[in-house]
C-alpha positions as CSV (number, residue, x, y, z in Angstrom):
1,X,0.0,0.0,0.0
2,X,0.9,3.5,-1.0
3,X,1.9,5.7,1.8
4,X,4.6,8.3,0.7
5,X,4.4,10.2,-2.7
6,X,6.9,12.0,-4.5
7,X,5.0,14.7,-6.7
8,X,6.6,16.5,-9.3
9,X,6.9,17.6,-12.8
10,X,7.3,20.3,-14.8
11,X,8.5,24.2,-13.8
12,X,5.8,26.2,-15.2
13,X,8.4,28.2,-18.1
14,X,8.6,24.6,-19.4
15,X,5.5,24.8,-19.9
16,X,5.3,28.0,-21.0
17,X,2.9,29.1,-18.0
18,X,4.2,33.0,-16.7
19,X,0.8,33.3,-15.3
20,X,-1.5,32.3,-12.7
21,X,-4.5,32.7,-14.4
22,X,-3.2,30.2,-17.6
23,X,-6.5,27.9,-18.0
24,X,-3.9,25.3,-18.3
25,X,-2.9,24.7,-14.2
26,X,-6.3,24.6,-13.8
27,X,-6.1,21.1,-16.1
28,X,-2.9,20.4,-14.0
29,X,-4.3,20.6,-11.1
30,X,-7.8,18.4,-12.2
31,X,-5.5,16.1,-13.6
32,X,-3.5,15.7,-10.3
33,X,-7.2,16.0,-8.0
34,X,-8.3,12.9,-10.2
35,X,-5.2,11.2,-9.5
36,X,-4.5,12.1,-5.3
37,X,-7.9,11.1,-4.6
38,X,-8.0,8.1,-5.7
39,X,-4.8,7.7,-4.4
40,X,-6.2,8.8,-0.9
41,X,-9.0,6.5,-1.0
42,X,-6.4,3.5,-0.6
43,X,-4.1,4.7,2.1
44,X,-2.0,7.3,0.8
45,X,-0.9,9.5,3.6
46,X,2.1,11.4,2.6
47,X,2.8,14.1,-0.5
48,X,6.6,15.4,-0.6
49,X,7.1,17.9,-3.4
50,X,10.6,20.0,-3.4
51,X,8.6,23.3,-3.4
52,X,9.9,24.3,-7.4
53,X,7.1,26.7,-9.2
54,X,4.9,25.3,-11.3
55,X,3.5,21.4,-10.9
56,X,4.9,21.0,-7.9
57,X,3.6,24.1,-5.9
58,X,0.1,24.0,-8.1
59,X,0.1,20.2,-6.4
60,X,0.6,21.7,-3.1
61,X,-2.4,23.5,-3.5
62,X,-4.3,20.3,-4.9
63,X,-3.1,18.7,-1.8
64,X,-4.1,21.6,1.1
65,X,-7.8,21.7,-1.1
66,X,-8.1,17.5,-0.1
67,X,-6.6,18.3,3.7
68,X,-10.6,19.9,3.8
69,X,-12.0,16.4,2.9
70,X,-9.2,13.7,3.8
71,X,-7.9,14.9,7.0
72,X,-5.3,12.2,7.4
73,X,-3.5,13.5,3.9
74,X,-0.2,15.5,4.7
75,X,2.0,17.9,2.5
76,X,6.1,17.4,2.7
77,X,8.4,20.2,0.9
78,X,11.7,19.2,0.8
79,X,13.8,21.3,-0.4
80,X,16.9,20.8,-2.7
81,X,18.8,23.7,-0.5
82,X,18.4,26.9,1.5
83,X,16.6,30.1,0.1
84,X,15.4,28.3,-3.0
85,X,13.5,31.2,-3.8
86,X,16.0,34.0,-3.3
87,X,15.6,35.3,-6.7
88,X,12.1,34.7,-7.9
89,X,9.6,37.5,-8.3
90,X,7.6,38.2,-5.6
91,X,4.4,37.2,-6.3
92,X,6.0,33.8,-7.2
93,X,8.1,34.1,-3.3
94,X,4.0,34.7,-1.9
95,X,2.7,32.2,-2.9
96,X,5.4,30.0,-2.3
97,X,5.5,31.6,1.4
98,X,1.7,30.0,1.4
99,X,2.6,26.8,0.9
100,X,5.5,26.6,3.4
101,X,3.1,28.0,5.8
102,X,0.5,25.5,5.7
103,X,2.7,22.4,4.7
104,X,3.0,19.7,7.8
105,X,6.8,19.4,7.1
106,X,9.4,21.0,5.6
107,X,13.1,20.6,5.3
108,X,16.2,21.2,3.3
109,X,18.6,18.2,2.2
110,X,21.4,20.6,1.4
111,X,21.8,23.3,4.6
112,X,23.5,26.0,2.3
113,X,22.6,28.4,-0.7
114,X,22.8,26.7,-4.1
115,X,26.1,26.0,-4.9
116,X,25.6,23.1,-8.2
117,X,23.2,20.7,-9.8
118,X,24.5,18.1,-7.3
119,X,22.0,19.4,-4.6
120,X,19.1,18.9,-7.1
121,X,20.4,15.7,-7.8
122,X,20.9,15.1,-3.6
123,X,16.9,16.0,-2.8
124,X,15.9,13.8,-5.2
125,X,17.8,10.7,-4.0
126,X,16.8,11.5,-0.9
127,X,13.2,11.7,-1.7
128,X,13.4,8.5,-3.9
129,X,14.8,7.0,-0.5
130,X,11.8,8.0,1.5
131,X,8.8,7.7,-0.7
132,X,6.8,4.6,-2.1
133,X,5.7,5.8,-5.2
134,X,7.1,8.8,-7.6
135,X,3.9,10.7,-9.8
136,X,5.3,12.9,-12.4
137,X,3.4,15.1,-14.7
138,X,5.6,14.1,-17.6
139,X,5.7,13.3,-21.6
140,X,8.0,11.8,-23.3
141,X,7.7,13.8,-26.1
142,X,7.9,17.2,-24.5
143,X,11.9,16.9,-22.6
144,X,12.1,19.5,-19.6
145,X,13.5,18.6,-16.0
146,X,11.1,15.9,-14.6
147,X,13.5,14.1,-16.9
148,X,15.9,13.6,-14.2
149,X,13.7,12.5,-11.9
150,X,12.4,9.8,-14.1
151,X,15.3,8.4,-15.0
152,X,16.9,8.0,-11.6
153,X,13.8,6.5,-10.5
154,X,13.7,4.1,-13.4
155,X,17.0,3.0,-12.8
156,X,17.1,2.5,-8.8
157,X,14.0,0.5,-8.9
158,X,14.2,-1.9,-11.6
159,X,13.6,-4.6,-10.4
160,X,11.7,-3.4,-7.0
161,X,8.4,-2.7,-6.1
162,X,8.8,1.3,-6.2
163,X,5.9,2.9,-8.5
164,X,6.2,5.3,-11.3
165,X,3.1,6.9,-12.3
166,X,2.6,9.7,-14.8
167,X,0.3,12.2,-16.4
168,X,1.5,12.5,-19.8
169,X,-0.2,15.3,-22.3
170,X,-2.5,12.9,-23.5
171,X,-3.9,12.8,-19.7
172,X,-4.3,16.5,-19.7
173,X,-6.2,16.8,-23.4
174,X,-8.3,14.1,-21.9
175,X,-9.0,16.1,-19.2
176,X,-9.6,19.4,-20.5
177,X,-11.9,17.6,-22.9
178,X,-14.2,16.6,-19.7
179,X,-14.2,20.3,-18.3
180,X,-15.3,21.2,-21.9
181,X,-17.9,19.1,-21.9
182,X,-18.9,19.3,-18.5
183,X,-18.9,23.6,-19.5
184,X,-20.8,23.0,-22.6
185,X,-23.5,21.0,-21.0
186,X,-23.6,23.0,-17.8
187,X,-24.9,25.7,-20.2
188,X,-27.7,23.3,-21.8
């Protein structure tokens, strides 16, 4: 049974995303919903994200909405290292300030300012250590950072039970198709 879950995926310039209202986190974000409830439903407890802009904190929020309904359900940020967001703008630094707030844990693997890639690298060993399951909102076809992630978790559990799930772009159209029709016959 699924306790721990690593959430990540894309940073939102990867996906082209510079604003917050983009109709397309709000697909994210149902797309993620869909997938944490069910997961909630059998047993899941945990959600560690690393607290990076874009899937990861619009999964935080996914999370803290289902803390109203599944009380048990619990939001992790670990970080990769100390003042992550030192040079983002500040509405991005707000909202990220939100999240820490209301998150049930959060740490730092590395204790100093970012120094190299290795630190990236170190949180997400760390969190592939710790977790049962990795979810990444991730396509093949469409290369960006949760590349990383996939990889070393495809190659430390090969042959072990460790999940990998993912919500590809094909999972998104599917999902934005719903809300369409859902909108379109809302208005009937």
């Amino acid at each position: 049974m699924l306790k721990t879950l690593l959430l990540s995926g894309y940073k939102s310039h990867e996906l082209g995303i510079w604003d917050t209202k983009n109709p397309g986190i709000f697909i994210i974000k149902t797309a993620i919903e869909k997938q944490l409830r069910t997961l909630v439903e059998d047993g899941l407890e945990w959600v560690i994200i690393g607290g990076q802009p874009g899937v990861e904190l619009w999964a935080a929020e996914v999370v803290l909405e289902l803390k109203n309904e599944f009380s048990e359900l619990k939001l992790g940020v670990l970080m990769p290292f100390l003042e992550q967001e030192k040079n983002w703008k500040e509405e991005r630094k707000e909202h990220y300030q939100m999240i820490i707030d209301q998150a049930d844990f959060v740490d730092v693997v590395s204790k100093k300012p970012y120094i190299a890639p290795w630190q990236f690298k170190a949180r997400d060993e760390f969190s592939l250590d710790h977790t049962d399951a990795l979810l990444l909102v991730y396509d093949e076809e469409k290369e960006g950072s949760p590349k990383f992630l996939k990889e070393a978790a495809e190659n430390r559990f090969e042959s072990s039970t460790y999940s990998i799930m993912m919500i590809n772009m094909y999972d998104l159209q599917t999902i934005a198709e719903e809300i369409q029709e859902k909108e379109r016959s809302d208005w009937l």
